[in-house]
KOLFI-674333 format. One record per residue (C-alpha): residue in three letters; x, y, z; residue number from 1. Coordinates in nm, 3 decimals. Layout:
<recs>
rec rest->ALA | u->X | v->Y | w->Z | nr->NUM
...
</recs>
This chain:
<recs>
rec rest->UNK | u->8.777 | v->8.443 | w->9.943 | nr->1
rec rest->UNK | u->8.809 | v->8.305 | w->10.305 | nr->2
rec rest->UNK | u->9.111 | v->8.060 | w->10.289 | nr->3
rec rest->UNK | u->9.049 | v->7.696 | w->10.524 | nr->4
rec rest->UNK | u->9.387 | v->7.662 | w->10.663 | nr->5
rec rest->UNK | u->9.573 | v->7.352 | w->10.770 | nr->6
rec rest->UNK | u->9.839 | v->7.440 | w->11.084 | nr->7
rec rest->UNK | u->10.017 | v->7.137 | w->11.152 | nr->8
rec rest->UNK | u->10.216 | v->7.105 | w->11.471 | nr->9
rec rest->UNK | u->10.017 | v->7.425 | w->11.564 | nr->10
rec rest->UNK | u->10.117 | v->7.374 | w->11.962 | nr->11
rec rest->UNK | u->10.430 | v->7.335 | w->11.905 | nr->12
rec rest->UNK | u->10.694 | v->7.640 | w->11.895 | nr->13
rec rest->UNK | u->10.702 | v->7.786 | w->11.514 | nr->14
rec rest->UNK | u->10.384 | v->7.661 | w->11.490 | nr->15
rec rest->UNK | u->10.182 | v->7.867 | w->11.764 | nr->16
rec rest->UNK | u->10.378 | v->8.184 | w->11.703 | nr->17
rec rest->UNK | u->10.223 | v->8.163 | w->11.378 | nr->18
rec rest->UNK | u->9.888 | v->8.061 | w->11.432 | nr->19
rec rest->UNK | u->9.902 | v->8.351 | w->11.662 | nr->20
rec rest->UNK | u->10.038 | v->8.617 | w->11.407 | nr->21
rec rest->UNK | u->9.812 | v->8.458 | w->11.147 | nr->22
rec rest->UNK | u->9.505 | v->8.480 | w->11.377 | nr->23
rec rest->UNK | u->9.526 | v->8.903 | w->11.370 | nr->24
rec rest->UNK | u->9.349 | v->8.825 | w->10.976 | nr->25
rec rest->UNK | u->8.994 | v->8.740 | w->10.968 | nr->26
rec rest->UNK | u->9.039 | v->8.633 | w->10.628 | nr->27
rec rest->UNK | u->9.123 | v->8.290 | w->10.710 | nr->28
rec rest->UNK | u->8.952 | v->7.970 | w->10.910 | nr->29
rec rest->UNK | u->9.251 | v->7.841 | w->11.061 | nr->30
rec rest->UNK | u->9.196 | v->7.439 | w->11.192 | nr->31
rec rest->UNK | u->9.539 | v->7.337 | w->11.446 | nr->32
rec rest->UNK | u->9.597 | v->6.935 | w->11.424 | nr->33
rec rest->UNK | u->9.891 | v->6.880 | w->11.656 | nr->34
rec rest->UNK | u->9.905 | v->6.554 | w->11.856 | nr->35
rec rest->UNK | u->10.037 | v->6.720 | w->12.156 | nr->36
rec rest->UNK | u->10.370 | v->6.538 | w->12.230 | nr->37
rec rest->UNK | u->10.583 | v->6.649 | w->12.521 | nr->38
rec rest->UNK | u->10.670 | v->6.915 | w->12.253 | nr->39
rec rest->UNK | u->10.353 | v->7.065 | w->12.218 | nr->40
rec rest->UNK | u->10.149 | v->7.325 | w->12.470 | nr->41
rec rest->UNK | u->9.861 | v->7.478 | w->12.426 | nr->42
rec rest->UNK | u->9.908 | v->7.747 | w->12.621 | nr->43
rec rest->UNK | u->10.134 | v->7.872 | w->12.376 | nr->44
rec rest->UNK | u->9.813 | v->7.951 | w->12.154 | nr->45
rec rest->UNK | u->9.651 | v->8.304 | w->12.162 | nr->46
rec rest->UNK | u->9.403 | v->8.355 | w->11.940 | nr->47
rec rest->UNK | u->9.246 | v->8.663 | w->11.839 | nr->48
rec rest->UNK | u->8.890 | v->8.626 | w->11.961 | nr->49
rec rest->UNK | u->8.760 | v->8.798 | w->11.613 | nr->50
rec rest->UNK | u->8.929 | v->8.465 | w->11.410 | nr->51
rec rest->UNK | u->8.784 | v->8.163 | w->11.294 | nr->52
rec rest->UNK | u->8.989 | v->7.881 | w->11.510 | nr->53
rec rest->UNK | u->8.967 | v->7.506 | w->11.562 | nr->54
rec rest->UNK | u->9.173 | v->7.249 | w->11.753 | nr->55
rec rest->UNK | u->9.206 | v->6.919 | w->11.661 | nr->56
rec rest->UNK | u->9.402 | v->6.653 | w->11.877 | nr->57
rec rest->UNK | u->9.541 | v->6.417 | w->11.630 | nr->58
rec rest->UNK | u->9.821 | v->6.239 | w->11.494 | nr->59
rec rest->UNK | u->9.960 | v->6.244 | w->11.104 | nr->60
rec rest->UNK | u->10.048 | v->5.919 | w->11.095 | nr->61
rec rest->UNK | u->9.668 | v->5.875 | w->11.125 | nr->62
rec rest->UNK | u->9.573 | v->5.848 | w->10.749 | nr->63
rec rest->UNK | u->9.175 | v->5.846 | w->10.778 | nr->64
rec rest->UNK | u->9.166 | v->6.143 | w->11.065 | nr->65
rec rest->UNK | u->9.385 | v->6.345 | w->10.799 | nr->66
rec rest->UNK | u->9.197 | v->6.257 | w->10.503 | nr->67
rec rest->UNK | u->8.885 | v->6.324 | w->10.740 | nr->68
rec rest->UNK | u->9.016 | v->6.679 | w->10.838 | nr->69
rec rest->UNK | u->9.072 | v->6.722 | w->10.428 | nr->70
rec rest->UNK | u->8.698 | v->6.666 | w->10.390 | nr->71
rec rest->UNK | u->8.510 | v->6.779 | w->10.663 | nr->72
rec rest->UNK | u->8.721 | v->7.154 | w->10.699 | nr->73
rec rest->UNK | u->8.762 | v->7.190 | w->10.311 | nr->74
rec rest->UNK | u->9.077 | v->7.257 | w->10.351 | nr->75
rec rest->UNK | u->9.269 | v->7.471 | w->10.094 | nr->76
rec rest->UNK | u->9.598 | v->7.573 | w->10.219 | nr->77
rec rest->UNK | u->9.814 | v->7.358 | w->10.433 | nr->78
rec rest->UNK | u->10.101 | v->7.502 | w->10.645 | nr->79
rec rest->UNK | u->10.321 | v->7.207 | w->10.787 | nr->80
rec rest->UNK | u->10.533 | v->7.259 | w->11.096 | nr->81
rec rest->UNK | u->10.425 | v->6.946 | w->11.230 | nr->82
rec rest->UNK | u->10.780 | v->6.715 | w->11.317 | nr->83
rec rest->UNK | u->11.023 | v->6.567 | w->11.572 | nr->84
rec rest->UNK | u->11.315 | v->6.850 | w->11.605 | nr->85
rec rest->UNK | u->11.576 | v->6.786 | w->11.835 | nr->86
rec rest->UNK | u->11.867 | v->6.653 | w->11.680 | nr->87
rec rest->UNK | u->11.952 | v->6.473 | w->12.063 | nr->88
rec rest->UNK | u->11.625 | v->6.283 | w->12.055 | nr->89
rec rest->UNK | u->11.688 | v->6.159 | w->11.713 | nr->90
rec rest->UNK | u->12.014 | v->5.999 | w->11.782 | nr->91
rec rest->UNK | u->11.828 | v->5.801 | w->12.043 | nr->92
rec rest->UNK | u->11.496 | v->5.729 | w->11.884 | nr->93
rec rest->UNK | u->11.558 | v->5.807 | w->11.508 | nr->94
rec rest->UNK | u->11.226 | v->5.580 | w->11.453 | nr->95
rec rest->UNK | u->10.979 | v->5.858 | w->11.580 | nr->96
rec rest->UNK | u->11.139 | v->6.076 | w->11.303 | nr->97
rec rest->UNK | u->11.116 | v->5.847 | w->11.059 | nr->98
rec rest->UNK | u->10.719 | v->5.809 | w->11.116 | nr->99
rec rest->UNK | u->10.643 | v->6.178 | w->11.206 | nr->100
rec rest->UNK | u->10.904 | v->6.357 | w->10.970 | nr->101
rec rest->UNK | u->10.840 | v->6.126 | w->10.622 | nr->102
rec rest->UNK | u->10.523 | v->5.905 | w->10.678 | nr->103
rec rest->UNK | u->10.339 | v->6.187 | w->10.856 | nr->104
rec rest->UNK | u->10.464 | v->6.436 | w->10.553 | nr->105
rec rest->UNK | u->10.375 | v->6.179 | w->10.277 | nr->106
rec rest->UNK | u->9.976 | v->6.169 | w->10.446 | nr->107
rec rest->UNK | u->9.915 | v->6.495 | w->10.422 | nr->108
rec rest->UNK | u->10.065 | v->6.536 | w->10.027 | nr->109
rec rest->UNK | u->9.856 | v->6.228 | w->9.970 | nr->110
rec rest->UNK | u->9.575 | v->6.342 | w->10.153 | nr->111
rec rest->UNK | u->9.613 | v->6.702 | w->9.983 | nr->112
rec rest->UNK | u->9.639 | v->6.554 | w->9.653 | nr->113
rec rest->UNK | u->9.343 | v->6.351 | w->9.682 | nr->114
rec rest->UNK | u->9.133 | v->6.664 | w->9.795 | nr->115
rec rest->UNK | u->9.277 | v->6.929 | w->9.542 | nr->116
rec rest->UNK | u->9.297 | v->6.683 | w->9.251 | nr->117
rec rest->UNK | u->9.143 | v->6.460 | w->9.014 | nr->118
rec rest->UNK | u->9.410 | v->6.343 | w->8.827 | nr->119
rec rest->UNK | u->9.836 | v->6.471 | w->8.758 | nr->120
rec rest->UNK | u->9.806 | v->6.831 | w->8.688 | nr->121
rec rest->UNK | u->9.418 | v->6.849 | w->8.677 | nr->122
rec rest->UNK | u->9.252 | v->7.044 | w->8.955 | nr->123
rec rest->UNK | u->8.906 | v->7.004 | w->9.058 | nr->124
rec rest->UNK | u->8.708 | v->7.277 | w->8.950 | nr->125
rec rest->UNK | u->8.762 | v->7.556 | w->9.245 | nr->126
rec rest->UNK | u->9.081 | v->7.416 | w->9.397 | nr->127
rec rest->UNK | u->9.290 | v->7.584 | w->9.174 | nr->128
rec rest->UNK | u->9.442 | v->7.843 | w->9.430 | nr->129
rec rest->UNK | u->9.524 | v->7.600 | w->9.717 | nr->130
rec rest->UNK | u->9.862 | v->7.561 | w->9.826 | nr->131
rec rest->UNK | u->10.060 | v->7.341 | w->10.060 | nr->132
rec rest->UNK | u->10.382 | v->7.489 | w->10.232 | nr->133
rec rest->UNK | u->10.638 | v->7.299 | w->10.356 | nr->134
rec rest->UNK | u->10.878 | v->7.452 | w->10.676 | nr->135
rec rest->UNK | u->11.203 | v->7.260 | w->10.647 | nr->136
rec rest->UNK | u->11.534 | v->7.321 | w->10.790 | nr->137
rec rest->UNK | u->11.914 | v->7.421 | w->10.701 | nr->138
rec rest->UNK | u->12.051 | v->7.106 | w->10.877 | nr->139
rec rest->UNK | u->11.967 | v->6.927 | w->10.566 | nr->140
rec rest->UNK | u->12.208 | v->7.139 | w->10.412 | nr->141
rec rest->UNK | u->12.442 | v->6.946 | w->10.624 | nr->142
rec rest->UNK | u->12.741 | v->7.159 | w->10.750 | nr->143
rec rest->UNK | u->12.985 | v->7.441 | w->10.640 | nr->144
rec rest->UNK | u->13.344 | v->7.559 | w->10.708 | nr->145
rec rest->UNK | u->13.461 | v->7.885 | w->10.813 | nr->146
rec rest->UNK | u->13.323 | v->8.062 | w->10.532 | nr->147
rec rest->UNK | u->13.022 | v->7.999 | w->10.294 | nr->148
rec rest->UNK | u->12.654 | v->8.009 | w->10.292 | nr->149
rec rest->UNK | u->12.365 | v->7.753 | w->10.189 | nr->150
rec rest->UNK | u->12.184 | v->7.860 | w->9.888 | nr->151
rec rest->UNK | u->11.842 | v->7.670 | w->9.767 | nr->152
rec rest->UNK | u->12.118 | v->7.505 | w->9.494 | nr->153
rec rest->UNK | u->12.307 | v->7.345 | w->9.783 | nr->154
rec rest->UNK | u->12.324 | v->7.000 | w->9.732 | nr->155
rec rest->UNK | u->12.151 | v->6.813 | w->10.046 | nr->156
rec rest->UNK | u->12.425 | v->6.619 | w->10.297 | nr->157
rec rest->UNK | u->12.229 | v->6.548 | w->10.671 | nr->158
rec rest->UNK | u->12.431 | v->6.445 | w->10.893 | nr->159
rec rest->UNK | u->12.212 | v->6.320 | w->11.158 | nr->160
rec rest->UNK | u->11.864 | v->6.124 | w->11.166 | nr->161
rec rest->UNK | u->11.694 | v->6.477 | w->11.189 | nr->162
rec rest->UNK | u->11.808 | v->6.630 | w->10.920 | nr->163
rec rest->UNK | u->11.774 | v->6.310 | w->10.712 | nr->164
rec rest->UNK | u->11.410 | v->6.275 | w->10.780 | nr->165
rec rest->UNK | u->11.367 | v->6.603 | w->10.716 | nr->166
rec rest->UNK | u->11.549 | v->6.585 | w->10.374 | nr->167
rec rest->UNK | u->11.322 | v->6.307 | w->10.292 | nr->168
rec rest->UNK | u->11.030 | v->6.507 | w->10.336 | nr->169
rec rest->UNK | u->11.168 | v->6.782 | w->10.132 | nr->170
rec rest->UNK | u->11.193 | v->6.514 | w->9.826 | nr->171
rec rest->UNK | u->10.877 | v->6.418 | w->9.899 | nr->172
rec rest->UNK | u->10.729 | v->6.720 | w->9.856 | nr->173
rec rest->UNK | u->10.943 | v->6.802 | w->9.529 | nr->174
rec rest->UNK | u->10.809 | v->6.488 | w->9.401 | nr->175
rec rest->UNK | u->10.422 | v->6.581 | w->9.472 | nr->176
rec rest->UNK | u->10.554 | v->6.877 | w->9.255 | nr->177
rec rest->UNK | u->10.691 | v->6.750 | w->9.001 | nr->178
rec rest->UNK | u->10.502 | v->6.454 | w->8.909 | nr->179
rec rest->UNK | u->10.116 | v->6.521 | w->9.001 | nr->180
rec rest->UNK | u->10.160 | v->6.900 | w->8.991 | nr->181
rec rest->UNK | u->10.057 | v->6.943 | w->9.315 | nr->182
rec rest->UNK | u->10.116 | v->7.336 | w->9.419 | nr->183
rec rest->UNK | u->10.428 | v->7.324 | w->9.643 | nr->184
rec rest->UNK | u->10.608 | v->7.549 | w->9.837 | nr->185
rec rest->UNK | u->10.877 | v->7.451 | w->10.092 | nr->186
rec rest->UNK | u->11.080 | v->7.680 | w->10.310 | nr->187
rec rest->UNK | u->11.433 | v->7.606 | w->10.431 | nr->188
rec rest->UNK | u->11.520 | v->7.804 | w->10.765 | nr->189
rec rest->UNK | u->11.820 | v->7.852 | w->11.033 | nr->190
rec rest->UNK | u->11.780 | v->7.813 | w->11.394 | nr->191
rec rest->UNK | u->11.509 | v->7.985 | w->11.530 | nr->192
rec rest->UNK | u->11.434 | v->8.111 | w->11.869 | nr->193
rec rest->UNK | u->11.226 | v->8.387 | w->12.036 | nr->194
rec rest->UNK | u->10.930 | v->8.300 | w->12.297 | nr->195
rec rest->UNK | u->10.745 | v->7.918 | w->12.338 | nr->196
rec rest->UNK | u->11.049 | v->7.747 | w->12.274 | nr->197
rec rest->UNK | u->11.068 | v->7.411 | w->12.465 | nr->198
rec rest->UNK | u->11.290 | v->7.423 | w->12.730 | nr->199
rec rest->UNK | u->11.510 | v->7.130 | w->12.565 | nr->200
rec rest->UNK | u->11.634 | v->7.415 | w->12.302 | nr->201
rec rest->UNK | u->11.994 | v->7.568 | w->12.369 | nr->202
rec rest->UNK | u->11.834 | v->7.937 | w->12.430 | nr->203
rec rest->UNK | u->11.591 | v->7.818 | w->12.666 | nr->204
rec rest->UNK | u->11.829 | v->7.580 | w->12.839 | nr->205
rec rest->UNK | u->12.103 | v->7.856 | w->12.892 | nr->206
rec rest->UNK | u->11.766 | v->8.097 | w->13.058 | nr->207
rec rest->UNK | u->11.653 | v->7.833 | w->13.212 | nr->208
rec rest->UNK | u->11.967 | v->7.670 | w->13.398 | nr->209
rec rest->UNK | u->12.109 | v->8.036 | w->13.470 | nr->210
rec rest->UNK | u->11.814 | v->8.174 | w->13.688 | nr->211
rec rest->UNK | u->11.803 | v->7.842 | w->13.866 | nr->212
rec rest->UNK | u->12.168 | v->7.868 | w->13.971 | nr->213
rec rest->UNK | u->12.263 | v->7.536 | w->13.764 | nr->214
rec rest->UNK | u->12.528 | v->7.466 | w->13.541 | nr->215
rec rest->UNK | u->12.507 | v->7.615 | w->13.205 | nr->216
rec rest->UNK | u->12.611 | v->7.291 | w->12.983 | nr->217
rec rest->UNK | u->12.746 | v->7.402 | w->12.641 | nr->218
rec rest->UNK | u->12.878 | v->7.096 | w->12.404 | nr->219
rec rest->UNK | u->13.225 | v->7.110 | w->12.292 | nr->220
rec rest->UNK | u->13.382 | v->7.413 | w->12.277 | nr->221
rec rest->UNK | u->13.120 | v->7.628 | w->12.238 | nr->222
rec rest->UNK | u->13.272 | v->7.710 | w->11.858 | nr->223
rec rest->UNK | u->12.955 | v->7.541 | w->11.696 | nr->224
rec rest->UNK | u->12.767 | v->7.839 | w->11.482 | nr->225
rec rest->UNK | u->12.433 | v->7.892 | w->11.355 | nr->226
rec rest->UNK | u->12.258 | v->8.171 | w->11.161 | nr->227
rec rest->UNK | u->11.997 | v->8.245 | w->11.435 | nr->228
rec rest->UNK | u->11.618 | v->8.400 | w->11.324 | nr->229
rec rest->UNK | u->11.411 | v->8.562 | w->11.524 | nr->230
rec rest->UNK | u->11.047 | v->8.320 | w->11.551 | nr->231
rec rest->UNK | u->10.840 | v->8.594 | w->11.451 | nr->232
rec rest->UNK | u->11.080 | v->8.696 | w->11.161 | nr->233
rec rest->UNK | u->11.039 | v->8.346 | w->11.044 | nr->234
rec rest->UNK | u->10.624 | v->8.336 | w->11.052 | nr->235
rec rest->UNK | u->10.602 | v->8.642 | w->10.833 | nr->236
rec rest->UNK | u->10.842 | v->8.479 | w->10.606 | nr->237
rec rest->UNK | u->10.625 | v->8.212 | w->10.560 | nr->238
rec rest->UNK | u->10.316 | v->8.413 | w->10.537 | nr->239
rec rest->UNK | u->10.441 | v->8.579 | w->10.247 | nr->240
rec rest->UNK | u->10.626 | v->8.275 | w->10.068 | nr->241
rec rest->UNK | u->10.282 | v->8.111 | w->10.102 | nr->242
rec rest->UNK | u->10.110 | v->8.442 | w->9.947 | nr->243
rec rest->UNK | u->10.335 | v->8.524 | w->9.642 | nr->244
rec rest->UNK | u->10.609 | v->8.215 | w->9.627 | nr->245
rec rest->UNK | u->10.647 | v->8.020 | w->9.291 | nr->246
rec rest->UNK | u->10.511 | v->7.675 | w->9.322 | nr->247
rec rest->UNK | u->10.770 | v->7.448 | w->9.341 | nr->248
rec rest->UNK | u->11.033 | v->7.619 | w->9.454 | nr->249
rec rest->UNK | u->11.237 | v->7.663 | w->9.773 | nr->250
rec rest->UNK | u->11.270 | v->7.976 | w->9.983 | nr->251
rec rest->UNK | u->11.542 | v->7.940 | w->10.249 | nr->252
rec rest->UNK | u->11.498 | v->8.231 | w->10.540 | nr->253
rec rest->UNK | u->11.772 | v->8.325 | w->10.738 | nr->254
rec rest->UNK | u->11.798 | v->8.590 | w->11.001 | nr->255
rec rest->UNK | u->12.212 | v->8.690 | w->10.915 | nr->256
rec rest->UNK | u->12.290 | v->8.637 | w->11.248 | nr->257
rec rest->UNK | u->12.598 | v->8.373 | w->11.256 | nr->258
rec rest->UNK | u->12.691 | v->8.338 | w->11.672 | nr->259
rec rest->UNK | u->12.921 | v->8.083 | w->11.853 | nr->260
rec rest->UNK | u->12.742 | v->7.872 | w->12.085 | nr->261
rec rest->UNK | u->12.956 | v->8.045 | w->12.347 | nr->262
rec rest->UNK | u->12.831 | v->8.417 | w->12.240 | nr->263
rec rest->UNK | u->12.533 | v->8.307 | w->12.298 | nr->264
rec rest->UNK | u->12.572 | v->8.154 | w->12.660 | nr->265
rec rest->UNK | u->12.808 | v->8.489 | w->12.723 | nr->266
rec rest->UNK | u->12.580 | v->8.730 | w->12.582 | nr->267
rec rest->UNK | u->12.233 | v->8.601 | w->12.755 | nr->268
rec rest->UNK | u->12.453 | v->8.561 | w->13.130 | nr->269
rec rest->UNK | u->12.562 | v->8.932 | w->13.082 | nr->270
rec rest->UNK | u->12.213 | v->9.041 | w->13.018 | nr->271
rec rest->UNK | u->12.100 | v->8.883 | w->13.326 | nr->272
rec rest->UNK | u->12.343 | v->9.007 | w->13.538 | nr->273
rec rest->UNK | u->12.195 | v->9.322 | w->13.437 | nr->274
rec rest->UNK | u->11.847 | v->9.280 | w->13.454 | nr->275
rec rest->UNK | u->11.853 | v->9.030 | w->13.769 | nr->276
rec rest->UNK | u->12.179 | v->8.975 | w->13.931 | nr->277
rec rest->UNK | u->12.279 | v->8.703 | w->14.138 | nr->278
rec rest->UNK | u->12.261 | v->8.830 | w->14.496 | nr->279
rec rest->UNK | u->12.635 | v->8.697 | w->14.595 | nr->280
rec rest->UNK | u->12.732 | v->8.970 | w->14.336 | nr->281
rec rest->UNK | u->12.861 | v->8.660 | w->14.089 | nr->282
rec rest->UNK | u->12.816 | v->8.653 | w->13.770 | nr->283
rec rest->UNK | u->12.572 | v->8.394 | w->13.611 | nr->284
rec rest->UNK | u->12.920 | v->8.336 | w->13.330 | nr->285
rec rest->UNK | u->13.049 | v->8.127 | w->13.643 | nr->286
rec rest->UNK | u->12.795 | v->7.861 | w->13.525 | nr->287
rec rest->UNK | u->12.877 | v->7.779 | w->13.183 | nr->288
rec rest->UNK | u->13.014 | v->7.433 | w->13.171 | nr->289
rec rest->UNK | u->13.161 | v->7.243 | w->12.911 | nr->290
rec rest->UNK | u->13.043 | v->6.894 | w->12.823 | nr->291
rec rest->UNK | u->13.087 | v->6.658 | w->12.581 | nr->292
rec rest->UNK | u->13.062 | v->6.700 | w->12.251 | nr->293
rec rest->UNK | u->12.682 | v->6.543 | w->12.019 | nr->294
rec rest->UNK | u->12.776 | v->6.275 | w->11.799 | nr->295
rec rest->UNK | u->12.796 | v->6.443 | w->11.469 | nr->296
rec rest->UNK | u->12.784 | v->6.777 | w->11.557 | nr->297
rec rest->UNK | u->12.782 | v->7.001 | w->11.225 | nr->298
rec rest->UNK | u->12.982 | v->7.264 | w->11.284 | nr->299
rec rest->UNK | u->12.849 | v->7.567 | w->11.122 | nr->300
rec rest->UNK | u->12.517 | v->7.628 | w->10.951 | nr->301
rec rest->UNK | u->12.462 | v->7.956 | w->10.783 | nr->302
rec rest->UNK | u->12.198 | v->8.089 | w->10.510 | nr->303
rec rest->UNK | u->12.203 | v->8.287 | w->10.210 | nr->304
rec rest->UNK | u->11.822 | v->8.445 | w->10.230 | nr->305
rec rest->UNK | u->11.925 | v->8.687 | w->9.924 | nr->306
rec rest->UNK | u->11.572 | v->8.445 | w->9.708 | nr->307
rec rest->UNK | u->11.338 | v->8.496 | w->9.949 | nr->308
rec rest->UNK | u->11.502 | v->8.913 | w->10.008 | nr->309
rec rest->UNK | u->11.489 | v->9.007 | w->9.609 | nr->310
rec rest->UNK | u->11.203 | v->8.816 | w->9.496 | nr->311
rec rest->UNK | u->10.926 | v->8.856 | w->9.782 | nr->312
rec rest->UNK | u->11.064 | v->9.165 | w->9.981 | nr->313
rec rest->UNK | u->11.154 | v->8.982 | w->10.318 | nr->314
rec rest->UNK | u->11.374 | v->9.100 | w->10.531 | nr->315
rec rest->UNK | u->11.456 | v->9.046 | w->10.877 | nr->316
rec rest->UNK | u->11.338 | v->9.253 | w->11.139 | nr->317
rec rest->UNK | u->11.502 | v->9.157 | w->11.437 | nr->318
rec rest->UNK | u->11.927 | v->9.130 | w->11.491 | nr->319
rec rest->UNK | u->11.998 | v->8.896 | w->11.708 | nr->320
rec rest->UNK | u->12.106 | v->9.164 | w->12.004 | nr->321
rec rest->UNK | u->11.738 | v->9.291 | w->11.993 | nr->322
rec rest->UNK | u->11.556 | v->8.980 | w->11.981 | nr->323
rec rest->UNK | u->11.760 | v->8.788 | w->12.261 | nr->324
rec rest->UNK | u->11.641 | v->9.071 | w->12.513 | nr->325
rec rest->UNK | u->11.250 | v->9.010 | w->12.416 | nr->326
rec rest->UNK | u->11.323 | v->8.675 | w->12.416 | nr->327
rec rest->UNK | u->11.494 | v->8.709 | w->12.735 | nr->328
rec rest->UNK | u->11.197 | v->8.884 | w->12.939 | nr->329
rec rest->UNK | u->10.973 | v->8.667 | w->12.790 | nr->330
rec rest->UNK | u->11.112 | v->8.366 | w->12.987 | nr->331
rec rest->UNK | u->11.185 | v->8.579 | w->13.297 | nr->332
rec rest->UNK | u->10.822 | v->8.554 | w->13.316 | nr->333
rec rest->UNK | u->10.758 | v->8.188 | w->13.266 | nr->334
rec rest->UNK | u->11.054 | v->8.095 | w->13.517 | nr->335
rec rest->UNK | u->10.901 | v->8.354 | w->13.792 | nr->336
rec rest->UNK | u->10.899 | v->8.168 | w->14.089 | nr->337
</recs>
């Protein structure tokens, strides 16, 4: 049966690479809500013609345009990207991710609960096949040493107004779970990248700065390390946790790919020297800068994806050598001048 799926945050950078890998299936309606912050573009969206697909403008934090969405789209399956991401911006406005992260979460459980439900652990007749997935984050994880992994047992530690809206959602949703029965899923990932990122994201910023002949700003000592996933890697992750996960439980999905902060500046100014060298003969490495260090800065983030690997068949496709060229010429394009 034709599923009536819920993309929050569908503009936004997870969230339109997988409406756009999703959209290939005609087995699914597939209705975008995304508010459109400064995060958001919809030129990011490319739809397969043959696919059901509706945009709607909207916010949330707007209880009656969700609950309206619920009702008028019959939504069965909800896929929530929808939040405020960058851990910068939520040292200076932590209230935005307090509303969008938590409030905005807790509408749509509400609003799915509502729809799916008539009372704890009672489905109305038909609704018993609808799901709601959750896309979370490692940073609530909080942050490692030199060695180590985060496992779906690790106990929860943000360190920054992000990650600790985002951890609130996460009990949230374990709560819809575990007290009305609602059919949960949430997934736990590392640091994605891969084309339609925002240019405020690290990857982006290092592209971005280097082919304008700017400096290359890189906090700290570049030491800092994250798992990094290629974007498309991720969406068929979720695609088949939705499909075949146990409701309830957590899937984190990591790509295996642990890099320095500095590999990554080094490793993305060597493949542009290659593929479109300064013409002074420099090299774009010239430009990294050091600059001072985030408040709270975890130091290393890095997944154990054995659940989602042994229990659903994922694996990643991309290493992180491969994927930062395609994500490479992908920008090359957008920055053509």
């Amino acid at each position: 049966m034709k599923q009536n799926i819920l993309v929050t945050g569908g503009a936004g950078f997870i969230g339109s690479n997988y409406l756009n890998y999703k959209s290939k299936s005609r087995e699914a309606e597939l209705i975008n809500l995304d508010s459109l912050t400064y995060a958001a573009n919809l030129d990011n969206i490319n739809i397969n013609d043959a696919c059901d697909y509706t945009f709607i403008k909207g916010d949330i934090c707007d209880v009656s345009l969700v609950q309206k969405v619920f009702s008028e789209h019959k939504i069965d399956t909800v896929v929530h990207f929808a939040a405020e991401s960058h851990v910068d911006n939520s040292i200076s406005n932590p209230g935005a991710f307090i509303n969008t992260n938590i409030v905005g979460t807790f509408n749509l459980l509400q609003a799915a609960y509502q729809s799916w439900m008539d009372a704890p652990n009672t489905f109305k007749e038909g609704k018993e096949n609808c799901r709601f997935l959750h896309v979370s984050t490692d940073e609530v994880y909080g942050t490692l040493g030199e060695t180590g992994l985060f496992t779906e047992q690790t106990s929860y530690a943000p360190n920054s107004p992000y990650s600790a809206s985002k951890a609130s959602s996460d009990m949230l949703v374990r709560s819809y779970f575990h007290t009305y029965g609602l059919p949960v899923v949430t997934t736990n990932c590392s640091n994605n990248y891969g084309p339609r990122q925002h240019d405020e994201k690290l990857i982006p910023t290092i592209i971005r700065k280097a082919v304008s002949g700017e400096n290359i700003p890189i906090y700290g000592d570049g030491k800092n390390i994250r798992d990094w996933l290629y974007v498309l890697d991720h969406c068929k992750g979720i695609d088949l946790v939705l499909e075949k996960g146990r409701l309830g439980e957590t899937y984190n999905i990591g790509g295996k790919n642990e890099r320095e902060n500095i590999y990554i500046a080094k490793t993305i100014c060597e493949i542009l020297d290659s593929v479109k060298p300064l013409k002074d003969q420099k090299s774009y490495l010239d430009l990294i800068t050091f600059v001072t260090d985030r408040p709270g800065h975890d130091f290393r983030y890095a997944i154990d994806a054995s659940k989602i690997e042994n229990e659903l068949g994922w694996t990643a496709e991309e290493n992180f050598e491969s994927g930062i060229e395609k994500t490479i010429n992908w920008y090359l394009e957008k920055y053509k001048s």
